[in-house]
N, C-alpha and C positions, 0 to 999 in steps of 0.2 A: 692511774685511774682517777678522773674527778668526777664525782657523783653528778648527776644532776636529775631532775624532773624526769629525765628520761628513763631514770635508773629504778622509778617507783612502781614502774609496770613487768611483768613477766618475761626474762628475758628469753631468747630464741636460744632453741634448742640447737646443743654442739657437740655432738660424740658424743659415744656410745655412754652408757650409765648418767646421762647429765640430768639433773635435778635440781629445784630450783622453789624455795620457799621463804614465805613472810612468818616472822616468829616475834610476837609480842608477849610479854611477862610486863606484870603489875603488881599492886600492893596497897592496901589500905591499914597500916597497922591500927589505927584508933578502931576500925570495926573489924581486925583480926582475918581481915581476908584477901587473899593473895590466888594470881590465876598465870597459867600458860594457855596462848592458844596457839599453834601452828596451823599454815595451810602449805599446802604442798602441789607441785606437779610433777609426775616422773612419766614417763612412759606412756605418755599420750591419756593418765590419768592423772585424777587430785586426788587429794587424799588429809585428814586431819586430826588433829590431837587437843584433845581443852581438859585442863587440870584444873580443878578450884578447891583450894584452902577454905576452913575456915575452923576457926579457934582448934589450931592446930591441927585440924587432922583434913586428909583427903578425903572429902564430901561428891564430887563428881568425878568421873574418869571417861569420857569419850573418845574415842579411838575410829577410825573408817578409811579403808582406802581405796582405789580400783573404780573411783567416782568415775563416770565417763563427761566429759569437756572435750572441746574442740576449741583446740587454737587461743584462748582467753588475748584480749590484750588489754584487760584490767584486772585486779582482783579481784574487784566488782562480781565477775562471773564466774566463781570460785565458791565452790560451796561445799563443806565436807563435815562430818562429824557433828552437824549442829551449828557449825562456825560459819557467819555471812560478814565481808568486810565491806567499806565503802570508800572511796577517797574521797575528802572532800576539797584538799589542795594538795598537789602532789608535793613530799618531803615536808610539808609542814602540819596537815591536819587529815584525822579520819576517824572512822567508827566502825567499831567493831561490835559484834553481837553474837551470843550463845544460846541454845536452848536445849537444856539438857532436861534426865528426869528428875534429879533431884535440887539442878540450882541450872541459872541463866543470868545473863547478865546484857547489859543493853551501855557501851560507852563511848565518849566522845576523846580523841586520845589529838594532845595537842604537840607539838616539837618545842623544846625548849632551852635547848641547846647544839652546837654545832654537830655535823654527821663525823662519824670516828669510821675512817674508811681501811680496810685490807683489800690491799692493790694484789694481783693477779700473781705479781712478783716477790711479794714477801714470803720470806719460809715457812709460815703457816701456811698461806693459800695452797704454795706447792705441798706441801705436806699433808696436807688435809684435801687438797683438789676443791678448795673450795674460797672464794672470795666474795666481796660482799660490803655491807657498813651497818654499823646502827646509830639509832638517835634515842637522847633519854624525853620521856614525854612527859607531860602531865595529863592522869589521868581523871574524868568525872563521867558521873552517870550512876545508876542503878543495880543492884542484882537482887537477886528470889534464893535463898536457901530454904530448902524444905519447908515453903509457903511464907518464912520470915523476910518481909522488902528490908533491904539496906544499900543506905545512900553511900558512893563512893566518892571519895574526894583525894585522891593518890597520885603514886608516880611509879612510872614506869621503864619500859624500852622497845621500841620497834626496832626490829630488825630486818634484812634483807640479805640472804645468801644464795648463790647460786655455784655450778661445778658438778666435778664426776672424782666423789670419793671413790677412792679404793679402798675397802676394808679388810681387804691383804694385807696394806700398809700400814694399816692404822691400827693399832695398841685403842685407843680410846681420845678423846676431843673433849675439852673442857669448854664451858659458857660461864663467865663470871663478871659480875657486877653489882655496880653500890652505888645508891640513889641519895644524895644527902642532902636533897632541896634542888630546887628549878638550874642553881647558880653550881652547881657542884657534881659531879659522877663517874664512875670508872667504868672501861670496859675492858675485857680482857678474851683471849680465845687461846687455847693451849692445846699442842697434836703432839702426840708419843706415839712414836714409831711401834709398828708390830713385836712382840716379842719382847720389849723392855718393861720396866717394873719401878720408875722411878719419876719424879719431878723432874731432876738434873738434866735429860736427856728430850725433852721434849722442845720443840719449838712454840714461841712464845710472843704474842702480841697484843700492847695495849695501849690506850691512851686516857686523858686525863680532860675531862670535858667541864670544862670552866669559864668562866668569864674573866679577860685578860684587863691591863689595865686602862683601856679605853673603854671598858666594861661591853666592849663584843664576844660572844661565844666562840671559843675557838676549841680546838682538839688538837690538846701538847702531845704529843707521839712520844713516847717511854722510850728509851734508848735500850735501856735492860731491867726488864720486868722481872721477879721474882715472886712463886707463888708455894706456900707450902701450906700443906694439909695435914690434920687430924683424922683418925676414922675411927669406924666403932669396929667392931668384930665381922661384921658383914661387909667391909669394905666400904659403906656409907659415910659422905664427907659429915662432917660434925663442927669442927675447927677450920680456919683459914688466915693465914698472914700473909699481907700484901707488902712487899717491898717495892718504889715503883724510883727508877733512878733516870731522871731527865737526862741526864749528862755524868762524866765522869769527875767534873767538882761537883763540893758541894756534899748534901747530904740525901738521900733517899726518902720519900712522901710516901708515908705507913698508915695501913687500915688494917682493920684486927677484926674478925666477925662470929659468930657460931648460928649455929642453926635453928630456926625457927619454927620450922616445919619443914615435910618433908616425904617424899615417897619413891616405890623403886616401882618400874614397868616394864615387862615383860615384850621386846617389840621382835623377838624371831630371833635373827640372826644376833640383835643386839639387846642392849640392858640398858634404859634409860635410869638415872639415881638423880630424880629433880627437888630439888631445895629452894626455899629461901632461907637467907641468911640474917641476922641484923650484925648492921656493921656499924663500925668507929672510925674516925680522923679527923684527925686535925681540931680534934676539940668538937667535934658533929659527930652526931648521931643518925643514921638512916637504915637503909634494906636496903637488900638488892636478892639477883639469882644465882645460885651456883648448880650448875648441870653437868653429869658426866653421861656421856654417852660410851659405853664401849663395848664390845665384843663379846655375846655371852660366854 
């Protein structure tokens, strides 16, 4: 699969269970605040999710599904939870906007390095029924917590997945990433099979979003990703070490993180446990998301 302009719009529905959502996470640590916003389309519905941080604790939680839409063939026409998006160029610029009761936000979300693609055929995709890419953004703009205005000036990630999970199959699906400036970012996506209980067994893909030595954006694709976790007593991630090995010389490119903030959600069948993290490497300092999704 090579992404293109085409790839930014709503893909056509394909068998049974198919689903198909825009999933943007951000972060402002100097003003302590961090957000999730998903939009979704299943079943001939939208539907949406917008998280917002701030000096640590979850301040909003909007949730909505069963929106009635026909056919979208932009974002644009997508509305759920609060959540309105806009492209303003497709894979490189857009805006996104919240309006909840206790906090909104209003932002301009720019691309800033290359797209980090999962082709239809890697064992995640298959594993997880789902393929996809994302891009680390920068993000600015506005938001309102409980009447206080604060100005954002962050970074983020857009993402773009589409497919027909099984969640027969699925143990639970990891979302992980680290923001360390415009020039630097990781992504990562991890699936464990139904019925297992461990890291070692899951399928695993990541890449390393950087500026090469022509200083163009590119995404170095991980040959063998390693990701191990910390938890608290509730099974809540807390800890994370990133092992990330381009190749079989050579040495492995390590980030180390803990959690920032942090919440669990209750979504039916499944159990959202969404985090931000602050991470380390390579002598840099930044954030990023770590998300598990799994099976209540």
């Amino acid at each position: 699969m090579t992404v293109g302009p085409e790839h930014d719009a709503p893909r056509p529905a394909h068998g049974n269970g198919f689903s198909d959502a825009v999933t943007v996470a951000f972060g402002d640590p100097g003003a302590e605040l961090y957000g999730v916003a998903r939009l979704g389309l299943a079943e001939g519905g939208a539907s949406g999710l917008a998280i917002v941080f701030h000096h640590g604790e979850p301040v909003a939680v909007s949730a909505e599904g069963g929106v009635e839409v026909s056919s979208p063939s932009s974002w644009d026409e997508v509305s759920a939870a609060g959540l309105d998006t806009a492209t303003v160029d497709p894979l490189r610029a857009w805006r996104l906007q919240y309006a909840g009761d206790d906090a909104a936000f209003d932002l301009e979300l720019e691309a800033t390095g290359a797209v980090a693609e999962l082709d239809p055929e890697h064992d995640v995709a298959r594993a997880g029924g789902m393929a996809g890419y994302e891009q680390p953004v920068r993000v600015r703009g506005s938001a309102s917590v409980r009447g206080e205005r604060i100005e954002i000036g962050g970074l983020g990630q857009r993402g773009h997945s589409w497919g027909s999970p099984d969640w027969d199959r699925i143990e639970l699906a990891r979302t992980v990433s680290a923001w360390l400036g415009d020039d630097l970012a990781v992504s990562l996506t991890a699936i464990r099979p139904a019925g297992k209980r461990d890291h070692a067994v899951e399928a695993v893909a990541a890449s390393i979003l950087e500026r090469g030595e022509d200083g163009e954006p590119r995404a170095l694709a991980v040959a063998d990703p390693r990701l191990s976790t910390t938890y608290d007593g509730d099974g809540r991630q807390r800890r994370a070490g990133l092992e990330l090995w381009i190749d079989e010389d050579g040495w492995p490119r390590r980030a180390a993180g803990e959690i920032a903030c942090g919440t669990s959600l209750d979504l039916g069948r499944l159990r959202l446990d969404c985090a931000f993290f602050r991470w380390r490497m390579e002598g840099r300092e930044g954030f990023g998301r770590y998300d598990v999704l799994r099976r209540a």
